[in-house]
Every structure is written in structure tokens, then in C-alpha cells.
N, C-alpha and C positions, 0 to 999 in steps of 0.2 A: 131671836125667834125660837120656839120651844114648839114642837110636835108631840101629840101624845106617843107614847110608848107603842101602842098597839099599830098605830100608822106610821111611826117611825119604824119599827119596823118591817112592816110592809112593802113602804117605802125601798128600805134596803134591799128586801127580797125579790125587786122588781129590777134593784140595779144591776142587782147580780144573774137576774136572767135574763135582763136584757145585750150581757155580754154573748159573742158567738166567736166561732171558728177564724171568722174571715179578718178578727182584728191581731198584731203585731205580727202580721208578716205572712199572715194564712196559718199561725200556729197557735191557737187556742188561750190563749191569754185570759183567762177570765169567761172561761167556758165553764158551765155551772149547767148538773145533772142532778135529778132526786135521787139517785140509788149510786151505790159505789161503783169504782171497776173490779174486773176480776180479777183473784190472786196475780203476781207474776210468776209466769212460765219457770220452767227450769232451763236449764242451756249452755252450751259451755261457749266459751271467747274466742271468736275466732283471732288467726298470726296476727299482730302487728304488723301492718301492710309496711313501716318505714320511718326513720329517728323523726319526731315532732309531733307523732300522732298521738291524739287523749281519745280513750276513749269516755263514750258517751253511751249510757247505760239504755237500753231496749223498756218501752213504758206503753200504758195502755191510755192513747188521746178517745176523742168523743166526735164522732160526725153524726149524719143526715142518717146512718143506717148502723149508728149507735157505738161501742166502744169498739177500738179496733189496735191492732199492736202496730206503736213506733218499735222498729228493731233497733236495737244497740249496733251501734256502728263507729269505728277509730274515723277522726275527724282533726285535721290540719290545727293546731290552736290558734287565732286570730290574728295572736302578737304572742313574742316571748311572755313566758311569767303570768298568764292569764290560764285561770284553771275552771273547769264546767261544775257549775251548780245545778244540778238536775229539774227538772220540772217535777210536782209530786201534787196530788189531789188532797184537798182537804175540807171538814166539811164547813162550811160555814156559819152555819144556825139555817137557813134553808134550803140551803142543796150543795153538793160536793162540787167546790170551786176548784178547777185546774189553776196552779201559782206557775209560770213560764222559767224555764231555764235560762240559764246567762251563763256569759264569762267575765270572770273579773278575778285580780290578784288571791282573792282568797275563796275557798268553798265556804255557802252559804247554807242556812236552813231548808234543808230540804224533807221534810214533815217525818224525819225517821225510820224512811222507807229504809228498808235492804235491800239495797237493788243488784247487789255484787258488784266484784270485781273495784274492791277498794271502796265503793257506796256502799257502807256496809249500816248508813243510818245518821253518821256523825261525823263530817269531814270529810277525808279520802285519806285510803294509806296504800294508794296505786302507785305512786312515784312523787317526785319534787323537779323543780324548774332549780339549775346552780349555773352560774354563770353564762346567761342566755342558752343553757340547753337542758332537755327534761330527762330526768334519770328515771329507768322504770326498775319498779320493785318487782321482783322475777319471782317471788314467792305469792303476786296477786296478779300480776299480768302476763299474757304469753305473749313474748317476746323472743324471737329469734336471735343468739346473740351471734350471732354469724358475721349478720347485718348490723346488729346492734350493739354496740359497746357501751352506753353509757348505761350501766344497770349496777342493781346491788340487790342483797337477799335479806330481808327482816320480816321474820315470821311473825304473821298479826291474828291473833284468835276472833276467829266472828262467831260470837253467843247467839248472835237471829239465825244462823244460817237455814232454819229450817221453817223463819218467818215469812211467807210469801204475801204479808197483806198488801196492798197497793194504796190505802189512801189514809191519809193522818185525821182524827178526830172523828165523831160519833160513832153509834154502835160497831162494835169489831173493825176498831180503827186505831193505830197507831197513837198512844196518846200518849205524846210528848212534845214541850216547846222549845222554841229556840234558845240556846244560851248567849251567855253575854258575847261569846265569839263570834257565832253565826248571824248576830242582830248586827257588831260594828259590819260583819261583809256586809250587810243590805247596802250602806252607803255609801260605799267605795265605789269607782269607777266601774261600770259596768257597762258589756257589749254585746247588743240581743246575736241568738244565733244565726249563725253562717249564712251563706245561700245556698251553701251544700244541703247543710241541715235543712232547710226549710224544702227545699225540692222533695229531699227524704221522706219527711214529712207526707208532703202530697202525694208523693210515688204508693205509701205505704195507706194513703188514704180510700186511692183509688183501686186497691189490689184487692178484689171481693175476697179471698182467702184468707188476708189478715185480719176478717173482722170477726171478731169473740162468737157471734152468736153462728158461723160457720167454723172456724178452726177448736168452739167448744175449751179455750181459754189455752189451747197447745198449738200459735203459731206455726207453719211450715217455715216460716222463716223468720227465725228468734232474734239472729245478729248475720251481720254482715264485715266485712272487710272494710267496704268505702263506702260513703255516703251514694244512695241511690243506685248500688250495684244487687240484685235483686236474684240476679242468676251464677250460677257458676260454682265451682269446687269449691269456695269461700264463702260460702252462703252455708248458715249454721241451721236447722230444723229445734226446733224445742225438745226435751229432748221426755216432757213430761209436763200435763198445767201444774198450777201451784197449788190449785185445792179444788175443788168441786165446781163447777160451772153453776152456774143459776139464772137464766133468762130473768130479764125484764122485768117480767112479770109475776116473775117469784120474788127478785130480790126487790121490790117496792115493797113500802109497807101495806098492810092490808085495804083497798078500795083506793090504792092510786092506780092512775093509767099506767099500761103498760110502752107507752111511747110518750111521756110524760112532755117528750122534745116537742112535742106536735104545738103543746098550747104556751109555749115560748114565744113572745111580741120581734117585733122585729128591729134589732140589734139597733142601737141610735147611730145616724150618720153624722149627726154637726153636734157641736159641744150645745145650742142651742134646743137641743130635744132634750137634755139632761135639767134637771131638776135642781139647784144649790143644794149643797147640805147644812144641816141646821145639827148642832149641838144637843146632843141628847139631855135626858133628863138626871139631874146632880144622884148618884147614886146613896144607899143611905146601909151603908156597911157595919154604923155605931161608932165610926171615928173620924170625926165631924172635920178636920186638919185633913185627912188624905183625903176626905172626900172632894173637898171644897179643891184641891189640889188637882188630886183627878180630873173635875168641871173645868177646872181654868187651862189646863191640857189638852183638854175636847174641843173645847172653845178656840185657842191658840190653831189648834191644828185643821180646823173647820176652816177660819176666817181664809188660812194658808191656803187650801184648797177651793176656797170659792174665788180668791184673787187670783190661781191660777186658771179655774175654772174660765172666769171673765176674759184674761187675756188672750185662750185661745177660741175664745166664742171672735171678740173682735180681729182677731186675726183671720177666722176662718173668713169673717165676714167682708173682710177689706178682699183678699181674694176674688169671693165671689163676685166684689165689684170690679175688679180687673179682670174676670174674666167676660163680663158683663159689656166693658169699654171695649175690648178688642176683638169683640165678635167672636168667642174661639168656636174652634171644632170641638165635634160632638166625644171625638177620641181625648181632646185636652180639658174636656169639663168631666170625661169618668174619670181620667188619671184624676182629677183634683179633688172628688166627691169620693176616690176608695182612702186617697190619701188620708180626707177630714175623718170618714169611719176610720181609721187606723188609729188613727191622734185622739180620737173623740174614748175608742173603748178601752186605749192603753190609759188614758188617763185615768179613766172610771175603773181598772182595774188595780190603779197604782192607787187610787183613795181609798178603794175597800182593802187591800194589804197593809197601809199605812193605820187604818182606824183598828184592823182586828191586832196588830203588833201593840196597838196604845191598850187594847182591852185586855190583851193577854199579860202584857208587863202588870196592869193594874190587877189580872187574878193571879199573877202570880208573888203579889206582896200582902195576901189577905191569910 
């Protein structure tokens, strides 16, 4: 099947807003704005609460009353040897898609952000996992060694330090793409964040103070000690924003709304409200071998996605008939309609990740 270009897409631009907040776990997976976030805060790290802790870099997520600061918080690692790939905003062709953080054996592409403290854009040079325990680098992390002994000192020069942009790709955006290191992490073993994390999350969602267009882009509360600890002598203030604040309404381009969130459809619940994807149209670059190579890649990776598509359309569906036979309650048919939205927009967020990684590998052999 072949869609014109102009409604392909369209198409696309529909998929990516029809993702929202409330999918992979209540943490923004495939959350998609018209305008960027703002710079990152400045701030320094709070102690290392205790030997096992990573931390995990303070970012600016997107709700109902717009962009709001996750604070960086030291966080228990899942399993030995598993290290945080940060979440980072990027744009997509039509609106700034949130890509979700993980844990998994290696650090992943994270759109080049400087987030500090060892997230300096490329990797991490905070510490290493050596014989099931984490040694931290005492020249990027504070660490008390009092309590902590497994540390070492290797001074690392950070050239962004004084880059505070917040999202990778379009205007005044980070433009840089993954390397061949950061593409093998995408398919390695990976494990969505915590439950610490995600309470964090919420916590920081609902605290009217942390939201940009009140704290004016300088958090009161930049980082934290433990996840969802919000008060106390461990509780770090901003300590400075990262550049100029600019409402909504400024930072759109000229004659968009300034709550652009408002005219957003509402988020698809069953893999069945989702649309297949069809194979774009053969690109025409002047060399007629890559192109036809690129097509059959598109193609390849489309069929892949509409066969997983299907299966959890019929899975969703075979449920709905059990729950259908057993009469359930009204509390066991929400559990299973938030679950199917969960499944339904990680999916749609994991096609559009998978298709812009196939586009950008192809512009970056041109």
C-alpha cells in the first residue's frame, strides 16, 4: 500500500500526538509538544544517599499545565551492571517527541543533551559497575567516602558545560545523532524505570512550584537525595535557570496557539484505534542501489510492525472476551482498559523510534 507523502505525513503527525502522559507507566513516553522545553536549570548534586545508588539526571516532562521540572534524584539500580539512559526531547518533523529513559547494560542515545554530572551528551563518565558493585568517579560525583569506598578520581573535561539546551533537533536544538555505540544499546536488554522513579515523577507532576511557567525555568527543587523525597536538608534549589524563560506563547512559532496541548485527540486506548503503517514513498537521492535498498528496509520494517501491530490488536481482543464471560467488575475492566492504553502507546512510540533511527541511519549515508 503507498500513501501520498503529504497524508503520510499527516498521518505520522497524528500518531505522535495522539501519544500522552498517561502511557509507560504515567511517564510520558511519546509525549509530543509544538514548542521545546526550557533551558536546564543550574544546580549542584546532592550526597550520595548510599553504595548502589545512580544517579539520574533532573529534566523538564510536559502535563495538563504544561512543562514542569523532573528533579534529579540517586536511585537504587534495578539489578547489578544495569546503568540509566536518560529520557531527552527531540523534535520529530512535527512536534518535540519525549524518547523515555531506561536501564539496560549500556548507556544509550540520549539526543546530546548536557545534563551533568557524567551526562555530559555522550555515554556517562559518573562511574562503572566491576565485579557486581558500582565504583563512582569522585571527580563527577559527590560521594562521601566515609561511607563509600568503592570510588576512583579521572578528571573528564565537559566542552557543553555552559550548554543548557534541553531538546535535540529543530531550531536551537542539539543536532546531533546517535553513534554506532548508542544505536547497538537501543537493543540490548532493557528495563522501563522504577517505581520509585515513576511515583517521582507524579510527585513532581503534581507540585505547582515545579512548573516552568511558575518557577520561570529556576526550579525550588532542582535534585533530590531519594526518589519522591521533596522536603528536607537534601533537597537541592536551582541554583540559577539555564537561559531566558519564554512562555508558550512566545516560544511557538508565529500564529500557533499558545496551549497548542488543548487541540490534542485523545490518546488511543486499543491497538485497534491505531491505523497499520504503510511504507513510505521510495526516496529519489540519484543513486538508484541505496535507494531501492532504503525501500526494501521500510518495507521490511513496516510489515514487522504491522504483524506486531495485529497481535496485540488480537490479544487485546481475546481479553476483552474474557472479560465479557466472567462478568467482571467495573474496577477489573479499568485495570485492563489502562493496561491496553499502556501497551497500545508504548507500542506507537516504539514504531516512531524505530522508523526515525531507519531515517536517520539513511541521512546519515547521504
Amino acid at each position: 500500500m503507498r500513501i501520498p507523502r503529504s497524508i503520510r505525513n499527516s498521518l505520522f503527525a497524528s500518531v505522535v500526538l495522539l501519544m500522552s502522559a498517561a502511557s509507560f507507566a504515567q511517564i510520558g513516553i511519546g509525549v509530543s509538544v509544538r514548542f521545546g522545553p526550557p533551558p536546564l536549570p543550574v544546580y549542584e548534586q546532592p550526597l550520595c544517599p548510599g553504595d548502589g545508588y545512580l544517579w539520574t539526571p533532573g529534566y523538564w516532562a510536559y502535563g495538563d499545565d504544561g512543562y514542569y521540572w523532573v528533579p534529579g534524584t540517586w536511585v537504587l539500580a534495578p539489578e547489578p551492571g544495569f546503568l540509566w539512559t536518560p529520557g531527552y526531547w527531540g523534535w520529530g518533523g512535527a512536534a518535540f517527541v519525549f524518547h523515555e529513559g531506561y536501564w539496560g547494560p549500556h548507556v544509550g542515545f540520549y539526543g546530546g543533551i548536557n545534563y551533568g554530572f557524567g551526562f555530559f551528551g555522550v555515554g556517562f563518565q559518573g562511574g562503572r559497575w566491576d565485579g557486581g558493585h558500582f565504583f563512582y568517579n569522585r571527580a563527577v560525583m559527590n560521594v562521601n567516602v566515609t561511607n563509600i569506598h568503592n570510588v576512583y578520581n579521572t578528571t573528564i573535561i565537559n566542552n557543553n558545560v555552559n550548554n543548557h539546551v534541553a531538546f535535540n533537533g529543530g531550531e536551537g536544538g542539539i543536532q546531533v545523532h546517535p553513534n554506532s555505540e548508542e544505536m547497538a544499546a537501543e537493543h540490548e536488554r532493557h528495563l522501563p524505570p522504577t517505581s520509585n522513579q515513576v511515583e517521582h515523577v507524579n510527585m513532581a507532576r503534581s507540585n505547582p512550584q515545579l512548573r516552568a511557567s511558575v518557577n520561570q525555568g529556576r526550579p525550588p527543587i532542582a535534585a533530590t537525595a531519594r526518589p519522591t523525597e521533596f522536603s528536607g536538608h537534601d533537597v537541592v534549589p536551582a541554583r540559577a535557570a539555564g537561559g531566558e524563560y519564554h512562555a508558550p506563547a512566545e516560544a511557538g512559532r508565529p500564529g500557533e496557539a499558545a496551549h497548542p496541548e488543548n487541540n490534542v485527540p485523545r490518546p488511543p486506548a486499543h491497538a485497534s484505534e491505531v491505523q497499520p503503517h504503510a511504507a513510505p514513498e521510495r526516496p529519489n537521492t540519484g543513486d538508484a542501489a541505496r535507494d531501492q535498498k532504503y525501500q526494501q528496509q521500510q518495507q521490511k520494517l513496516v510489515d514487522k510492525q504491522n504483524q506486531e501491530h495485529q497481535k496485540l490488536q488480537q490479544k487485546q481482543d481475546q481479553e476483552h472476551q474474557k472479560l465479557a464471560q466472567r462478568n467482571a467488575s467495573e474496577a477489573q475492566k479499568s485495570q485492563v482498559e489502562q493496561k491496553h492504553q499502556q501497551q497500545t502507546q508504548q507500542m506507537e512510540a516504539r514504531h516512531t523510534q524505530q522508523q526515525q533511527h531507519l531515517q536517520q541511519r539513511q541521512s546519515g549515508r547521504r
